[in-house]
Backbone as a ProteinNet text record, in pm:
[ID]
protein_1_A
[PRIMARY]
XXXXXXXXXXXXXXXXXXXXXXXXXXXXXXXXXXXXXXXXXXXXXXXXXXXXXXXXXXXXXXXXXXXXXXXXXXXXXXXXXXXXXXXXXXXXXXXXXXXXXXXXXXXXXXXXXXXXXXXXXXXXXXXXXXXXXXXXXXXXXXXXXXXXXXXXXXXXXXXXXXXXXXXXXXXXXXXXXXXXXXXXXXXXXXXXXXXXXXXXXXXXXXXXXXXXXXXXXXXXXXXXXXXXXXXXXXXXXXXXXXXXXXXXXXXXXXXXXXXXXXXXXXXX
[TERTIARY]
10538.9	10552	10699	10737.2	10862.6	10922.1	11017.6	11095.2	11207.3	11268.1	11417.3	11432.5	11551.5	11557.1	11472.5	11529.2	11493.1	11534.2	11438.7	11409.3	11326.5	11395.2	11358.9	11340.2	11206.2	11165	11120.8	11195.8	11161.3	11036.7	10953.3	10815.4	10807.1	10666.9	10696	10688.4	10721.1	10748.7	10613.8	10476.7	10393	10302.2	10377.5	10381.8	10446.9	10545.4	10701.8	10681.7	10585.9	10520.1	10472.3	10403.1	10279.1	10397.2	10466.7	10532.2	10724.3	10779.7	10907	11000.1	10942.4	10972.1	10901.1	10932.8	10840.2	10949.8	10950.8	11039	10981.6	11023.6	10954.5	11079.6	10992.6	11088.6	10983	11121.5	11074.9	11211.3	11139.5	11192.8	11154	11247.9	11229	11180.3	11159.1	11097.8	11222	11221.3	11350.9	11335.2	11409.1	11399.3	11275.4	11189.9	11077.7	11180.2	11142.8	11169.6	11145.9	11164.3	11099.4	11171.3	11108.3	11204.5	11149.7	11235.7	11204.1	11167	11018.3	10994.8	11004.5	11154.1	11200.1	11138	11158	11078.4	11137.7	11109.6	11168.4	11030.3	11037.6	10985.6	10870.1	10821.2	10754.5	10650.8	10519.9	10441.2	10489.5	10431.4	10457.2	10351.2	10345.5	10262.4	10286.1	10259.8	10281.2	10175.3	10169.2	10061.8	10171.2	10122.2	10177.5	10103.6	10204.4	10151.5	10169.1	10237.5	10232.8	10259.5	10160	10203.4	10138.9	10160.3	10124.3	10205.9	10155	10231.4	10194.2	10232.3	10203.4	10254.7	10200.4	10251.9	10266.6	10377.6	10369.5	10307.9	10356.1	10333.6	10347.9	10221.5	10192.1	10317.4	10359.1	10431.5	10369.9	10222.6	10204.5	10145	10215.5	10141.7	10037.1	9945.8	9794.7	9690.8	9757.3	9676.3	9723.2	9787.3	9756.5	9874.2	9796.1	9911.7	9798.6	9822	9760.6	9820.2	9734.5	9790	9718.8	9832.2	9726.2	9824.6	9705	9778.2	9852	9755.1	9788.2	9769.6	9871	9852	9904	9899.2	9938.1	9949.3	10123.4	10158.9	10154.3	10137.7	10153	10283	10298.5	10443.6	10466.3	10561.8	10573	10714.9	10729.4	10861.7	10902.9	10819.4	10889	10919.1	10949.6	10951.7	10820.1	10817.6	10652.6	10795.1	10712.4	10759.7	10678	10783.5	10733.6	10758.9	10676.7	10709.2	10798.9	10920.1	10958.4	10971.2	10964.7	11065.2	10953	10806.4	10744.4	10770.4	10750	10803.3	10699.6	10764.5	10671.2	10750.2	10640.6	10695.4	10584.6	10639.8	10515.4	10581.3	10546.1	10579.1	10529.4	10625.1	10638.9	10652.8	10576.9	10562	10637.2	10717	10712.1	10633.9	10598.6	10439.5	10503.6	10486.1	10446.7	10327.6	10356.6	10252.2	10154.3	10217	10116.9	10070.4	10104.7	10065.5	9957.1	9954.8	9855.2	9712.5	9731.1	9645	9537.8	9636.5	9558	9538.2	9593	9526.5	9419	9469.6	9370.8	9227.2	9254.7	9139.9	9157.1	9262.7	9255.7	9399.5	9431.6	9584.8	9632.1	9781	9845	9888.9	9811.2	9804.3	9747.8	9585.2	9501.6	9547.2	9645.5	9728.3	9866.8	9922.6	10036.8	10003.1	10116.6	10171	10062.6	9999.1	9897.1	9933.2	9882.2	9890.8	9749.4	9677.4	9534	9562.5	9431.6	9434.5	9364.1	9497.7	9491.7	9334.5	9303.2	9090	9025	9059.5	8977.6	8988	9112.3	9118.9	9146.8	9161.3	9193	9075.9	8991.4	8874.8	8932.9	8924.9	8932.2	9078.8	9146.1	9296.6	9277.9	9175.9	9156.3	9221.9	9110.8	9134	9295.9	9262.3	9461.9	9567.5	9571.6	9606.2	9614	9511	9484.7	9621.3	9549.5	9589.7	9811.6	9835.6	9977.4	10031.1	9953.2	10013.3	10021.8	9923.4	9923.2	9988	10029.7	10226.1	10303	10369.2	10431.7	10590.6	10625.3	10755	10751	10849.7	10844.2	10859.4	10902.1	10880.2	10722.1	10690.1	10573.9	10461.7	10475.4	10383.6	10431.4	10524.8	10555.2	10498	10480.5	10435.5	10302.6	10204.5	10101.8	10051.7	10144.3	10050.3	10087.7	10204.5	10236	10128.9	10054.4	9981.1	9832.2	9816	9640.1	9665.4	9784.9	9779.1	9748.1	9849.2	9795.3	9668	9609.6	9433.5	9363	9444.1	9324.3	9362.7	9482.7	9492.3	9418.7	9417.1	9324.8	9144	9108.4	8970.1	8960.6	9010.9	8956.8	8940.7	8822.8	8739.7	8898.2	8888.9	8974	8896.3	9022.4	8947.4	8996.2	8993.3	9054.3	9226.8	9351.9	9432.2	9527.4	9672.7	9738.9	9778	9815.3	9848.3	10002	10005.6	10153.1	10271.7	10222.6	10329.6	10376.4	10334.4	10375.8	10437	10355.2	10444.7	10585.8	10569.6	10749.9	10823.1	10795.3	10855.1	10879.1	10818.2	10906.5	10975.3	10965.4	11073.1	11187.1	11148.6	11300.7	11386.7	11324.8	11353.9	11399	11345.8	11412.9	11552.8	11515.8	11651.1	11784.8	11774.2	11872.9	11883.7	11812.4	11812	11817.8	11662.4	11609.7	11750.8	11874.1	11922.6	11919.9	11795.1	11737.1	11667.2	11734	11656.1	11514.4	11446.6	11299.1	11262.1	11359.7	11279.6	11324.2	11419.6	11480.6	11350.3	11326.8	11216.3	11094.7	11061.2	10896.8	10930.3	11040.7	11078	11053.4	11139.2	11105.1	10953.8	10843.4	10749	10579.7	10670.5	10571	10516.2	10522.9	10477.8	10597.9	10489.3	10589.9	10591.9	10708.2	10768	10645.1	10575.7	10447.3	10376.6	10313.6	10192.7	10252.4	10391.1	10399.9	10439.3	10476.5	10453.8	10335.3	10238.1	10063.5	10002.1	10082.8	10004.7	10043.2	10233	10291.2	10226.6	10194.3	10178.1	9987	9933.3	9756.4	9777.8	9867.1	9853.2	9938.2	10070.4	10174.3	10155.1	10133.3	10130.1	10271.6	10319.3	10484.1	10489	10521.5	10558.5	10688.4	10732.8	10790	10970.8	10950	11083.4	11108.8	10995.2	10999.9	10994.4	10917.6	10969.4	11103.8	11195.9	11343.3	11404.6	11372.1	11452.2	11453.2	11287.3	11254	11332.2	11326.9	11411.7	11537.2	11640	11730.8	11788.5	11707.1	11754.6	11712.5	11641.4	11631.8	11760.4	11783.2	11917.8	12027.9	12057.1	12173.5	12119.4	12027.6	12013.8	12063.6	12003.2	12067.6	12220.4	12242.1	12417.8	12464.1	12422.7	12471.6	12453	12373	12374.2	12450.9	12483.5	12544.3	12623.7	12723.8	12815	12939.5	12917.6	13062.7	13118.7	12960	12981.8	13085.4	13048.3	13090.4	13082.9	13156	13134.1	13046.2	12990.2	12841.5	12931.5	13066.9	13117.3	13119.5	13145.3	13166.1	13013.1	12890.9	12782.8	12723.9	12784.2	12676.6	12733.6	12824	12929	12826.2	12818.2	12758.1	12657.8	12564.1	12395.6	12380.9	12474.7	12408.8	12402.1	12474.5	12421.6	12496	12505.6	12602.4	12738	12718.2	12818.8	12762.7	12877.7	12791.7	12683.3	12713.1	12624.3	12510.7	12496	12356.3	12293.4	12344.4	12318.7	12279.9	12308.9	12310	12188.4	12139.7	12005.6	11926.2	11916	11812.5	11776.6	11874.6	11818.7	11763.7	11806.2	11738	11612	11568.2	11462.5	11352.1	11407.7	11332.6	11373.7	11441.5	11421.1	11436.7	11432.2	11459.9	11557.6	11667.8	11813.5	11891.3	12017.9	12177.5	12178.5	12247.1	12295.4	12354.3	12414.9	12494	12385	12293.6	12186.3	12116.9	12045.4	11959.8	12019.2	12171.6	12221.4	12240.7	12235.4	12277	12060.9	12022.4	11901.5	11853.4	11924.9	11930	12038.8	12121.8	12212.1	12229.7	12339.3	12351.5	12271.9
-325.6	-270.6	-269.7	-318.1	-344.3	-212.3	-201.9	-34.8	-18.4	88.2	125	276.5	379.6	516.9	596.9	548.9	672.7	584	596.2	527.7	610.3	666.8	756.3	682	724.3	655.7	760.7	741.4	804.3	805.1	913.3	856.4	803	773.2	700.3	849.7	784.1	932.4	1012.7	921.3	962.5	1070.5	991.4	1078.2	1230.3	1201.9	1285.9	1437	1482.4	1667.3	1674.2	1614.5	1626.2	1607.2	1532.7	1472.1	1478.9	1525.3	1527.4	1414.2	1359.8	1274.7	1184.1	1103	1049.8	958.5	1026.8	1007.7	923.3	803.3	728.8	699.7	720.6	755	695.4	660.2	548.7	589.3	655	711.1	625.5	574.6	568.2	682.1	664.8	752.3	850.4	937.2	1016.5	1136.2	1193.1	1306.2	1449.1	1472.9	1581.6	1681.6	1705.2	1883	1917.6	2015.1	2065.3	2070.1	2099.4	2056.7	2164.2	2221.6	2319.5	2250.7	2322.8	2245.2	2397.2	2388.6	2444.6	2490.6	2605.5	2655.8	2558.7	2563.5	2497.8	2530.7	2478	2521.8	2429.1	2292.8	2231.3	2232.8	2179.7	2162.3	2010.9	2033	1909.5	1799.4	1723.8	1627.4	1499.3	1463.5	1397.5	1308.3	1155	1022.8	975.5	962	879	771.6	644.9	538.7	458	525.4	526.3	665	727	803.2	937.5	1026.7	1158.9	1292.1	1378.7	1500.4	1658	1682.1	1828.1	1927.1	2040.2	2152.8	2255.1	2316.5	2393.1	2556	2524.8	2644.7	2675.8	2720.3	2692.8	2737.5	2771.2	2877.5	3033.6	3009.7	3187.9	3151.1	3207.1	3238.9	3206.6	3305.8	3357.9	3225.5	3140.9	3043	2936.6	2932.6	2860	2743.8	2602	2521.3	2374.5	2258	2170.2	2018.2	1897.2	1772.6	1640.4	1614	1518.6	1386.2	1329.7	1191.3	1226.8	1308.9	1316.4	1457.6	1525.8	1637.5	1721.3	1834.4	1881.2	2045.1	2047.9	2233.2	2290	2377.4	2473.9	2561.5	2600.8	2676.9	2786.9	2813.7	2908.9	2979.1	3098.4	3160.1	3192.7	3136.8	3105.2	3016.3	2922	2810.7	2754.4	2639.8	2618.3	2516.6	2507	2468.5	2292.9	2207.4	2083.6	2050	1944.8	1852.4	1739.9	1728.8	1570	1499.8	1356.1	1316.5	1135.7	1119.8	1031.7	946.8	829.9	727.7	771.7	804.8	818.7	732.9	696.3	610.5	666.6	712.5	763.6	785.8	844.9	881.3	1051.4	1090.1	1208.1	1277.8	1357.4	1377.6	1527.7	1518.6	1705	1689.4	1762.7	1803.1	1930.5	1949.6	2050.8	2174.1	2249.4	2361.3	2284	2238.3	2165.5	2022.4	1957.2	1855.8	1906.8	2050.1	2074	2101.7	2157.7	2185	2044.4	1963.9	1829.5	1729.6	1698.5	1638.1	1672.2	1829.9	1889.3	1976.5	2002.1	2054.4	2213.2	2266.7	2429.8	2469	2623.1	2649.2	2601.9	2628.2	2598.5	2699.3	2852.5	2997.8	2963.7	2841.7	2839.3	2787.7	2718.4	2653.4	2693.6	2810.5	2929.8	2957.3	2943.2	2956.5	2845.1	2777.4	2714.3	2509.6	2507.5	2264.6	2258.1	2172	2117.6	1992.5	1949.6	1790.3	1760.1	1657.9	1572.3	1550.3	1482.1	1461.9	1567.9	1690.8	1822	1803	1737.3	1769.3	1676.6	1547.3	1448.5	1308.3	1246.3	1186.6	1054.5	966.8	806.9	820.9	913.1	898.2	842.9	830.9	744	623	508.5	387.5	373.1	484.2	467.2	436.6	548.8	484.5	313.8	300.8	143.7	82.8	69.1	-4.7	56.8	156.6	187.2	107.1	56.5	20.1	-127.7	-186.7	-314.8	-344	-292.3	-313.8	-353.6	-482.2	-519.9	-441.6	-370.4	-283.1	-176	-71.4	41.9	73.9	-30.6	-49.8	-63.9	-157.5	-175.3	-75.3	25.9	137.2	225.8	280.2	373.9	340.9	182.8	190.2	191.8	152.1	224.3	326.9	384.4	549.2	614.8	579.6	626.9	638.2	455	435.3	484.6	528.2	553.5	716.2	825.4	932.7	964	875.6	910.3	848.7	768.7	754.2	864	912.1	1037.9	1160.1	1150.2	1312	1236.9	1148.3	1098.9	1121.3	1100	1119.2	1262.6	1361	1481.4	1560.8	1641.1	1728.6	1846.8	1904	2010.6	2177.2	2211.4	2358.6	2499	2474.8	2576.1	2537.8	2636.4	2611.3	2754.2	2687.8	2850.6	2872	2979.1	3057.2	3041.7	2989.5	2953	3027.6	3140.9	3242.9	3240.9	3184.2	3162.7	2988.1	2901.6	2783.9	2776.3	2937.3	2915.5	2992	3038.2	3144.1	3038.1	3020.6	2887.9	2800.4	2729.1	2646.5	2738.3	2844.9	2913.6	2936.1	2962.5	2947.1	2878.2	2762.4	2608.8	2560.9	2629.4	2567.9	2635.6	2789.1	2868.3	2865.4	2813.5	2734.8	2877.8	2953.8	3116.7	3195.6	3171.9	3312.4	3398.6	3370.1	3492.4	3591	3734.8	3853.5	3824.3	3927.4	3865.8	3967.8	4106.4	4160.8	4131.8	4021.1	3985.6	3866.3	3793.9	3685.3	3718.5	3846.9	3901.7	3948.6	3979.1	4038.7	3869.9	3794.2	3678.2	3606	3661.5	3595.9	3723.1	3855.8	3926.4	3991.1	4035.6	4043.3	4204.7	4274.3	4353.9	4280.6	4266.6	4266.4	4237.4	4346.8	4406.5	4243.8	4266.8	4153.2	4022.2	3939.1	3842.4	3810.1	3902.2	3875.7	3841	3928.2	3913.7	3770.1	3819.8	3602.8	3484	3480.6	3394	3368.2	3475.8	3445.1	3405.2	3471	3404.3	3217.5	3202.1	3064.5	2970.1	3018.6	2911.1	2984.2	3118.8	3150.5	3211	3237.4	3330.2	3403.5	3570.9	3633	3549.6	3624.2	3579.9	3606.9	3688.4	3704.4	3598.6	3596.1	3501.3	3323.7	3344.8	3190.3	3189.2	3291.8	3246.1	3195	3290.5	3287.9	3148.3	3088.3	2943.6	2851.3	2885	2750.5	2785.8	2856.2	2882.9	2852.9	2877.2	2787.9	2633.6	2608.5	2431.5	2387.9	2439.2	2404.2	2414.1	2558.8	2542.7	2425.2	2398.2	2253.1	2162.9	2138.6	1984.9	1971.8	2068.6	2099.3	2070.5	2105.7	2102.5	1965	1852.3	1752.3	1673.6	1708	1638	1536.4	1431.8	1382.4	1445	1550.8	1607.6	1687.2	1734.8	1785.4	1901.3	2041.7	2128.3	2250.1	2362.2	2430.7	2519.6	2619.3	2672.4	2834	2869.7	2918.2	2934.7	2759.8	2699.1	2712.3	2638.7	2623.7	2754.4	2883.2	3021	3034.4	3016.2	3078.6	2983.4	2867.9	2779.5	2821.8	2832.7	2830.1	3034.1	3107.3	3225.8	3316.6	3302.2	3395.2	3523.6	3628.6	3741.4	3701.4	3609.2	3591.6	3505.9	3449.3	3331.5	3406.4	3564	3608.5	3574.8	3630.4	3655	3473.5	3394.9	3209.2	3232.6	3251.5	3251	3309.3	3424.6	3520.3	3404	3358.5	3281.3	3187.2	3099.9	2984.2	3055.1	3156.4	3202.6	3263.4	3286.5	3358.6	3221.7	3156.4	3053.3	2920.8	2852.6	2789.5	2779.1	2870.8	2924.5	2880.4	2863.5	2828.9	2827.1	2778	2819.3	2710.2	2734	2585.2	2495.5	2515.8	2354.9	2312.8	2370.1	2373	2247.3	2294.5	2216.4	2104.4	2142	1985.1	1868.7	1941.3	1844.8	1772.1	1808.1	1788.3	1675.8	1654.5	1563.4	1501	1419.4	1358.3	1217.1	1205.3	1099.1	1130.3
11890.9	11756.1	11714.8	11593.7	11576.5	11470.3	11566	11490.4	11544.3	11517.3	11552.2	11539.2	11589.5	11594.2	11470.2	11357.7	11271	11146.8	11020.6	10886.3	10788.4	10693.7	10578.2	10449.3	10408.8	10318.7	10209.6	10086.1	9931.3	9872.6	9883.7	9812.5	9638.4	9628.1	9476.3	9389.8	9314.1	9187.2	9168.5	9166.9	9228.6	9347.9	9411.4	9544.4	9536.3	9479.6	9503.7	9518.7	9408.3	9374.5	9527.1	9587.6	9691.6	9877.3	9824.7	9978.2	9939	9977	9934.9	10029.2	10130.6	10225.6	10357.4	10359.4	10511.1	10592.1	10700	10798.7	10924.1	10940.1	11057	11167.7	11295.7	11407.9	11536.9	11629.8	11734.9	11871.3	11991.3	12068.2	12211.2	12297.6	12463.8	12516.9	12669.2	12740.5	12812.8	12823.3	12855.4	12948.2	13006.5	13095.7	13014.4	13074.3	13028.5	12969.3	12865.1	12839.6	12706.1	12618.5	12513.5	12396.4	12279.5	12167.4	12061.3	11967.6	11900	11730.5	11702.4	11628.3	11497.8	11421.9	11339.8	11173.4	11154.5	11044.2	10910.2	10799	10684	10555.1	10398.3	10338.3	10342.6	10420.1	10392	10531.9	10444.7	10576.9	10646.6	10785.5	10838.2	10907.3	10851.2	10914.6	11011.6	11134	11179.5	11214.2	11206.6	11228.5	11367.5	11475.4	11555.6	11598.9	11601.9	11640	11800.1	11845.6	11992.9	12071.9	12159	12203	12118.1	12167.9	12136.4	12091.7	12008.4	12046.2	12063.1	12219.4	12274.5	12269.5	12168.5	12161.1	12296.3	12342	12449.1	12387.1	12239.4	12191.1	11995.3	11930.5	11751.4	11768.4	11608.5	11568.2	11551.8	11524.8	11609.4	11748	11845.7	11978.1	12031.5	11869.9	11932.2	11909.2	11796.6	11824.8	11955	12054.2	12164.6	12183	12211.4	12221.9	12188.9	12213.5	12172.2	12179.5	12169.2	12179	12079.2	11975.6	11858.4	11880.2	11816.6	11791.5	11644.4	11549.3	11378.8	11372.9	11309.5	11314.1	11153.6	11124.4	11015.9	11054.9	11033.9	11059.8	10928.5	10881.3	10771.8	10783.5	10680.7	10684.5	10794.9	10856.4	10970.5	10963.6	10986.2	10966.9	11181.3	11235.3	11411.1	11441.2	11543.5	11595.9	11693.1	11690.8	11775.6	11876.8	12010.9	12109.4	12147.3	12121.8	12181.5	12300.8	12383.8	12517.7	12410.8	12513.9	12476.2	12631.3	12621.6	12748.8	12727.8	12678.5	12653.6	12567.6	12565.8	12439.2	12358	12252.9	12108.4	11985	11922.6	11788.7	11640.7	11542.2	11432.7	11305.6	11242.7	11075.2	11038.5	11000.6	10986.8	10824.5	10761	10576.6	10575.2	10509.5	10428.5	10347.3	10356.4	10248.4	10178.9	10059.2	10000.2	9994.2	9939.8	9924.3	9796.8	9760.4	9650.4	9652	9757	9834.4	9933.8	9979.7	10097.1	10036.2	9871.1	9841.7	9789.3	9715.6	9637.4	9785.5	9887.3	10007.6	10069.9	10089.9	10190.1	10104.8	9969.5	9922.3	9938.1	9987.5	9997.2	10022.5	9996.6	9984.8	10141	10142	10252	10323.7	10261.3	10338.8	10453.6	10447.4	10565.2	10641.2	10713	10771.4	10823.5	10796.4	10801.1	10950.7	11004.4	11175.4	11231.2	11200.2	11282.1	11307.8	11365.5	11374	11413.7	11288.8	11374.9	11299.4	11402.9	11424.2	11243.7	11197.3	11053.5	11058.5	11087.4	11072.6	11012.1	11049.9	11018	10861	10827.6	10654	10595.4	10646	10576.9	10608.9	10536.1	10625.8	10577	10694.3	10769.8	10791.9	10883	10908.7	11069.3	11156.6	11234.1	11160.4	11068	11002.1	10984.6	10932.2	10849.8	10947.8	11044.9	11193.8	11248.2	11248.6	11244.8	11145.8	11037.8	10955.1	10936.4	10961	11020.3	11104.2	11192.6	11322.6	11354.8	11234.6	11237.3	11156.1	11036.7	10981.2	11010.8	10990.3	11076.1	11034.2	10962.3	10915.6	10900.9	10880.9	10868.1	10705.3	10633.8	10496.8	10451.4	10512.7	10482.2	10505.9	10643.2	10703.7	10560.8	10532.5	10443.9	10274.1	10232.4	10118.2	10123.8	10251.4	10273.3	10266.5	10329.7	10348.7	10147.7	10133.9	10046.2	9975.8	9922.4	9835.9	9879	9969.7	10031.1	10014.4	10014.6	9999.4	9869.4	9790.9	9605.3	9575.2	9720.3	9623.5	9679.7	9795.4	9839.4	9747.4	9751.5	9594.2	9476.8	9409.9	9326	9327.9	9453.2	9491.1	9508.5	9570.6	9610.2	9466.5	9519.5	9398.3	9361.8	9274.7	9274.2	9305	9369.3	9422.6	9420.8	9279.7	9217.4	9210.4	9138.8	9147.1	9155.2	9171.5	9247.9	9084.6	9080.8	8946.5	8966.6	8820	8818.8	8814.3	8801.5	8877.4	8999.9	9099.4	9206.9	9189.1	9134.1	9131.6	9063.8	8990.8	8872.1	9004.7	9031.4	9156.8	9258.5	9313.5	9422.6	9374.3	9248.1	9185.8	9202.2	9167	9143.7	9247.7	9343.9	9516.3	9577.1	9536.6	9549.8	9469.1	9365.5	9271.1	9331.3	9327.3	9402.1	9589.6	9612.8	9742.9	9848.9	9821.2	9850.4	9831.1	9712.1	9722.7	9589.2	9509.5	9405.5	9457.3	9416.8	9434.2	9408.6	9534.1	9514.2	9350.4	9370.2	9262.6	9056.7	9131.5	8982.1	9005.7	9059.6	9055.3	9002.1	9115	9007.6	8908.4	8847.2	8655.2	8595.8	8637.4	8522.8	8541.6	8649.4	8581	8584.4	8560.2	8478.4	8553.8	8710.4	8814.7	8909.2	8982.5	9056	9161.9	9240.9	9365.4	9484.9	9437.4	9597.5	9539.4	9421.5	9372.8	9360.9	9343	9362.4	9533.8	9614.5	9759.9	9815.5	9726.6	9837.1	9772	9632.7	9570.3	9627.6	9680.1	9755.4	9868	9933.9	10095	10044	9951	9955.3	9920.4	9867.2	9853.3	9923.8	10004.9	10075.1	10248.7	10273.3	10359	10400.8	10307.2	10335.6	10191.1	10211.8	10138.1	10040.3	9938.6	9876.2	9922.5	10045.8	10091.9	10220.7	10262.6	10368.1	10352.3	10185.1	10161.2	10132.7	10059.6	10049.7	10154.1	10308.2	10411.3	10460.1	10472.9	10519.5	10397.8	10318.4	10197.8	10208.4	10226	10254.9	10402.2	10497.7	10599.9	10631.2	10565	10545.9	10485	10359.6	10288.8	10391.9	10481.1	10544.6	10661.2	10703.7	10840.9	10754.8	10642.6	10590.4	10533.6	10482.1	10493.8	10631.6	10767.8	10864.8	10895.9	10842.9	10934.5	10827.5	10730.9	10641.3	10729	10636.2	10677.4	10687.9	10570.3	10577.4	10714.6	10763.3	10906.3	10879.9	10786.9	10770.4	10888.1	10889	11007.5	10963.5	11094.8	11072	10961.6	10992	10861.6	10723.6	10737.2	10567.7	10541.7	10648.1	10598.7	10533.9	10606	10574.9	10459.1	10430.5	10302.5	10200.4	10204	10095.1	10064	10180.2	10135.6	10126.9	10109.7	10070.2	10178.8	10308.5	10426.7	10396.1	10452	10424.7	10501.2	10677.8	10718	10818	10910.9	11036.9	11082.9	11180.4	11240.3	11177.9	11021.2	10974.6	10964.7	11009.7	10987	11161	11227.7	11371.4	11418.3	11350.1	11370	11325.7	11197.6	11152.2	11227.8	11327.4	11396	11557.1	11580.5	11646.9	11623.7	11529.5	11461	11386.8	11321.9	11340.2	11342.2	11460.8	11520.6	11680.7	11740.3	11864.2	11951.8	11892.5	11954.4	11855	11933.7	11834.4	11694.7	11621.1	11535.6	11629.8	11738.1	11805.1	11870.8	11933.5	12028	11921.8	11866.8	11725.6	11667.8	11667.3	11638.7	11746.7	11877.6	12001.1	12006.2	11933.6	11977.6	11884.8	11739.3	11646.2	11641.2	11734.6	11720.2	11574.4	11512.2	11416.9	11309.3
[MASK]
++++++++++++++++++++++++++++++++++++++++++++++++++++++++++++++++++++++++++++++++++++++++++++++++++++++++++++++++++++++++++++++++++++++++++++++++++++++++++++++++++++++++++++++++++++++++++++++++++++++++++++++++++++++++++++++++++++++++++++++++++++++++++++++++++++++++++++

């Protein structure tokens, strides 16, 4: 199968509401050990085309641990624990909260701390598999899936929809990159504090304080891998922290190690 480290591909404008990215990645076989699979605002989906991937541990606990070829996490404010050390090669989606709903047919609350196997909610991702792998590019795998995801949001029935009080509320989250007061947030869309938290978390699966924290520390990871290669200082100061410490809790909190730790683990 012809590939190389790591190749990011822009979805079509189409796509774009539903998938904010698809990341394809191609790894040797390497010394066993585990890899922290880090909180952020998007769900995550993974199709692998060689090889597998074993959870040592969800992001909640209580649901267990597990091993897919295709899989799909829902939003999580812990870290879930991977095996690495096997050659794996696959394609990887941020999904949206509003991508989980038009793919999968239901909010992306039902899916919060949890990874089950892609099949349960997505039907012929066996085939699709197939037809991934016999691609002969990683250009070519990506305008695939791209184009077979917008016929499956095209085909699925609709099932019901989230109240757009919560969709203006996460834009807003996003735009300020989680550092709007949650209770200046429920004033601009009509809502107390208590009732746009229990609506956030019924439809994304994170209160409305806990989605800031997860979009706010996605923003400071991708600041950190920037090129500019800012310090974890400059980074807290940018993205809104009170100070390093309080940037330092968060990757311990959800992603279960330091910022250098997490970056030695994503090199380039």
């Amino acid at each position: 199968m012809a590939g190389f480290g790591a190749w990011r591909w822009r979805p079509s404008a189409a796509l774009r509401p539903l998938v904010s990215e698809i990341w394809c990645w191609r790894t040797p076989a390497t010394t066993p050990g585990t890899h922290q699979g880090v909180s952020s605002g998007h769900l995550t989906v993974v199709l692998c085309l060689d090889g597998d991937v074993e959870l040592v541990r969800k992001p909640d606990p209580a649901r267990g641990s597990g091993r897919f070829v295709a899989s799909a996490a829902g939003l999580h404010d812990a870290p879930a624990v991977l095996t690495t050390g096997a050659a794996q090669a696959g394609m990887q989606l941020a999904l949206t909260w509003r991508g989980a709903r038009a793919l999968f047919g239901a909010p992306a609350a039902e899916l919060a701390g949890d990874v089950v196997d892609l099949g349960e909610l997505l039907p012929g991702v066996g085939t699709l598999l197939d037809r991934l792998h016999a691609a002969p590019t990683w250009r070519e795998r990506c305008a695939l899936l791209d184009a077979e995801l917008c016929r499956a949001a095209a085909a699925r029935e609709p099932d019901g929809a989230p109240p757009p009080e919560v969709g203006r509320a996460w834009d807003e989250l996003v735009r300020t990159g989680g550092t709007v007061r949650v209770a200046e947030l429920a004033g601009d869309v009509g809502w107390s504090a208590r009732h746009l938290g229990e609506r956030m978390r019924r439809e994304t699966g994170l209160s409305t304080k806990g989605a800031a924290r997860v979009i706010r520390f996605e923003r400071a990871c991708a600041v950190l891998r920037s090129p500019r290669r800012a310090s974890i200082a400059e980074v807290a100061a940018l993205c809104g922290y009170a100070d390093q410490q309080h940037l330092a809790r968060d990757f311990r909190d959800l992603a279960g190690t330091t910022a250098g730790g997490w970056l030695a683990e994503r090199p380039g």
